[in-house]
N, C-alpha and C positions, 0 to 999 in steps of 0.2 A: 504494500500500500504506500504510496505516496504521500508521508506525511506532513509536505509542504502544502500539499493542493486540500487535504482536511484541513490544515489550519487558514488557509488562505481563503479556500472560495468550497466552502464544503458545503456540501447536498444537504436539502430537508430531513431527511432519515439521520446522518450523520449530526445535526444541530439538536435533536432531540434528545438524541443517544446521550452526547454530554450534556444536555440538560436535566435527564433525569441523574445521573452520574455525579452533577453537579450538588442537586435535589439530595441524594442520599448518602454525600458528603454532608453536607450541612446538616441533616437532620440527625446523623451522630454527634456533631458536636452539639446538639440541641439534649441530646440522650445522656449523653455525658457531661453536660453541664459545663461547658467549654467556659473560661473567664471572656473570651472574645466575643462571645454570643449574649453574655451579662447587660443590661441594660444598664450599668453603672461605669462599665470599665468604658477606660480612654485609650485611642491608639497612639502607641506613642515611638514617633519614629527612634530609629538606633542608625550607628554608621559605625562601619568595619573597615578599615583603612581607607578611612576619607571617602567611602562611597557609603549611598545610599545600600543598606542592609534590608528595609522593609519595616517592619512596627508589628512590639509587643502591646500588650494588654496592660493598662497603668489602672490600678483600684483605687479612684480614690478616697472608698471605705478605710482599706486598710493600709493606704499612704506606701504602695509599694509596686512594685513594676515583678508582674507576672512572666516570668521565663520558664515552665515550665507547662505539664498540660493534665489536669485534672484537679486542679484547686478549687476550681467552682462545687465539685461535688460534696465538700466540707464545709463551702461558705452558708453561711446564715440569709445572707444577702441577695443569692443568686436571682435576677429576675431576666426573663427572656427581652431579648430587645422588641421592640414591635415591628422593624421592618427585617427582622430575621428569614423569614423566606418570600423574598420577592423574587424569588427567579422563575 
């Protein structure tokens, strides 16, 4: 499979595929109670030798920047965002 021509100009069957794919990513982290999925947490950029790295999860309940993945399950706090599945 040509996986420049999927990413580039891919077919209706193919846009769904990762759209459900997409769907039942997201909805584990809903299940699992992801801190990025928290209606309280902030994204909060990082940089790795001077470039752009991406963005953890800042609480600011518990005044702390999330690196890790499963803390939501303990938190007292956890509340789902409301635009969590817009896909």
């Amino acid at each position: 499979m040509n996986k420049l021509r999927r990413i580039f100009n891919p077919t209706p069957e193919e846009e769904e595929e990762d759209r459900q794919k997409l769907k039942k990513i997201m909805q584990q982290l809903i299940d699992d109670k992801c801190c990025s999925m928290c209606k309280h947490s902030v994204p909060e950029p990082h940089y790795e030798g001077g470039y752009d790295a991406g963005s953890d999860s800042y609480c600011p309940i518990r005044k702390e920047l999330i690196l890790g993945y499963g803390y939501g399950q303990q938190c007292l706090f956890w509340e789902l965002k409301k635009d969590a599945l817009l896909i």
